[in-house]
C-alpha positions in Angstrom: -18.2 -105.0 -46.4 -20.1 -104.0 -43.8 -21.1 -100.0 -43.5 -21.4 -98.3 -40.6 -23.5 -95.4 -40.5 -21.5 -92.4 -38.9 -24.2 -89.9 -39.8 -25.6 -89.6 -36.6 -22.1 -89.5 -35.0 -21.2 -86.6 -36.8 -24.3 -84.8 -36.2 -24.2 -85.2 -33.0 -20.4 -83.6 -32.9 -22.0 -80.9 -35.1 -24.7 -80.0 -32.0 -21.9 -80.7 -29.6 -19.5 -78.3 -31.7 -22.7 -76.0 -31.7 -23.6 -76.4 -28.5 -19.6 -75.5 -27.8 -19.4 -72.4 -29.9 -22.9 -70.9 -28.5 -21.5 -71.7 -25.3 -18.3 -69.9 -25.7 -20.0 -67.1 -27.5 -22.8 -66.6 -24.3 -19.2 -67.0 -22.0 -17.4 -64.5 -23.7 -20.7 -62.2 -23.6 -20.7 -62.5 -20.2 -17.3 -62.1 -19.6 -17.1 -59.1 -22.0 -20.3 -57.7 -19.5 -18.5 -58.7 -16.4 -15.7 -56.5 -17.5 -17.4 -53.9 -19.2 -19.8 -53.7 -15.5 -15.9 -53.6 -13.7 -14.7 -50.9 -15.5 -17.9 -48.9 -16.0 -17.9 -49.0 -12.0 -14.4 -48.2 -11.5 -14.9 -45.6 -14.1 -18.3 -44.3 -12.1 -16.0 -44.6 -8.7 -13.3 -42.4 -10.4 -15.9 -39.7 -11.4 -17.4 -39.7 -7.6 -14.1 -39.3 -6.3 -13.3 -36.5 -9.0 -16.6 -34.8 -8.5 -15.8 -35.3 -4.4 -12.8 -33.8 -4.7 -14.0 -30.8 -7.2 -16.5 -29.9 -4.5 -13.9 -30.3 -1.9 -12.0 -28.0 -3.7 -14.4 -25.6 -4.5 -15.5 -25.0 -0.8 -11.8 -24.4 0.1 -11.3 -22.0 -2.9 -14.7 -20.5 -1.0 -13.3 -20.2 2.2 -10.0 -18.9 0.5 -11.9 -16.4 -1.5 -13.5 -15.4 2.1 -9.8 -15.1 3.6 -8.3 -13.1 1.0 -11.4 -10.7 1.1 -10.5 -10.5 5.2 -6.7 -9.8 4.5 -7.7 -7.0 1.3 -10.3 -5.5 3.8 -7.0 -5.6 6.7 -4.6 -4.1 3.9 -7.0 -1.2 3.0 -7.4 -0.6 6.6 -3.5 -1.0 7.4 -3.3 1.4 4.5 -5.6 4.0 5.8 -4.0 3.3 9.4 -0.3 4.5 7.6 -1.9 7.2 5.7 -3.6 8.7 9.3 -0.2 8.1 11.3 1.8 9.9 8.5 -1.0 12.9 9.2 -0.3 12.6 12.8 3.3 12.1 12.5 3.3 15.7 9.9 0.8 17.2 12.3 3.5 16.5 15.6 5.9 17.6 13.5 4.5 20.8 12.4 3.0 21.3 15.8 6.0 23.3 17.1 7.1 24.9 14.1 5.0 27.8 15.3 5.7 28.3 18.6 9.5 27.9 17.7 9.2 30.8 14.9 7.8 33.1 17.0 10.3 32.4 19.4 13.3 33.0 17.1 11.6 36.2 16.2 11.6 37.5 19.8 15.3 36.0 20.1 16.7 38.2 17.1 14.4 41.3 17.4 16.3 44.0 18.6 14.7 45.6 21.7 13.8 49.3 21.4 15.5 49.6 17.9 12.8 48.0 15.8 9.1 46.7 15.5 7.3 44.7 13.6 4.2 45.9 11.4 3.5 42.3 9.5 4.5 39.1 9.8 3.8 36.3 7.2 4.1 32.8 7.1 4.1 29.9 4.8 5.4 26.7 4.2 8.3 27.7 2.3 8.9 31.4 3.4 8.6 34.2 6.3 7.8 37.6 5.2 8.7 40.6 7.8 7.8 44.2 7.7 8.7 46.2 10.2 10.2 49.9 11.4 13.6 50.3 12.6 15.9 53.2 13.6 18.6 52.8 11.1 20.3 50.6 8.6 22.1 49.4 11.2 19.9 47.5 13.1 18.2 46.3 9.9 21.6 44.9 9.2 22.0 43.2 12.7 18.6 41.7 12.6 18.8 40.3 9.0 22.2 38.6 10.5 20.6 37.1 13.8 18.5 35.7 11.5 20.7 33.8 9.2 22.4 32.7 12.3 19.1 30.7 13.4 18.3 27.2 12.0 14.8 27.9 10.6 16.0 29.4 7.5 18.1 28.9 4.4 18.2 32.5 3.1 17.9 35.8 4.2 16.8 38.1 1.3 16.2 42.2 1.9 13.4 43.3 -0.6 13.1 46.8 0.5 14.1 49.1 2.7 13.3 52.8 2.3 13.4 55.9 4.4 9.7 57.0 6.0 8.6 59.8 8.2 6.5 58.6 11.6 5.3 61.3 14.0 8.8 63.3 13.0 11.3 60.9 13.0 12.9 59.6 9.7 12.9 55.9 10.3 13.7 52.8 8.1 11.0 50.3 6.5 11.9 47.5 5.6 10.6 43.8 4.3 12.6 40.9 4.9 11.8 37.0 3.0 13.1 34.7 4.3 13.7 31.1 2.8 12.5 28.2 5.7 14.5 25.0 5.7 12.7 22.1 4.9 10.4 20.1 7.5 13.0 17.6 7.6 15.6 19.5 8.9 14.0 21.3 11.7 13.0 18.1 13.0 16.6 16.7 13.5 17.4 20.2 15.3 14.4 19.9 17.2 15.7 16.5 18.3 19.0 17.5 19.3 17.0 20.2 21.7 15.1 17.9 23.3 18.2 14.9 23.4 
């Protein structure tokens, strides 16, 4: 019988199948690398283009920031604008109310019948003392006056008899209730329509 020896054979697939495995094993270390090295990259390019975009965002929210300080600096200005053309608007307003109470009061004042000795006024009412000649004309003149369009009520508070230079004569005081702002401005634009 003869014998071959397949020893060496064998050993020889044994380095090969060593050879084979170490191979594979430094392969698939490199390969694992390669991919590892691809996706740490991507990974790195993701995190640039995050951080690109965070600063990117962070200068507009800057400039934003910067905008909505200019339009809260407008409002407050807009705001103090209203508030001084309300002031001017009251102050036009109020500008004749004046003129057009004295006025009145030298309309409904009766001539040679009656004087003043004080006049008072506020916002809400007009006080009047005066002297006239009898009740009469007291009478008349608190009428002329409700007849006017600057006030709501006519009220007498006192009117008593007094002695001046000999002649018995009438004092009286007179409040008067003004209508409100409101009002006298549509009146005032009828007189001027």
């Amino acid at each position: 019988m003869i014998r071959i020896n397949l020893l060496p054979f064998r050993a020889a697939r044994k380095k090969e199948n060593i050879r084979r495995q170490i191979s594979i094993f430094i392969l698939s270390l490199i390969f694992s690398a390669l991919v590892l090295y691809y996706y740490n990259s991507n990974l790195n390019l993701q995190i640039q283009e995050l951080t690109d975009r965070f600063e990117t965002v962070k200068k507009k929210l800057k400039a934003k920031r910067k905008d909505a300080k200019e339009v809260d600096e407008i409002k407050r200005a807009l705001e103090l604008l209203k508030i001084k053309m309300e002031g001017i608007r009251l102050v036009k307003l109020k500008r004749r109310e004046p003129v057009e109470l004295l006025e009145t009061m030298t309309r409904v004042v009766i001539p040679k019948r009656m004087w003043f000795t004080k006049f008072t006024a506020s916002d809400k009412t007009v006080g009047i003392t005066g002297v006239a000649l009898d009740q009469k004309t007291v009478a008349d003149f608190m009428t002329r006056l409700e007849h006017t369009s600057l006030f709501s009520s006519v009220n007498l508070s006192l009117l008593r008899q007094v002695k001046i230079e000999g002649l018995n004569l009438k004092r009286f005081e007179v409040v008067c209730d003004r209508v409100k702002l409101n009002a006298g401005v549509g009146s005032e634009k009828k007189k001027d329509g």
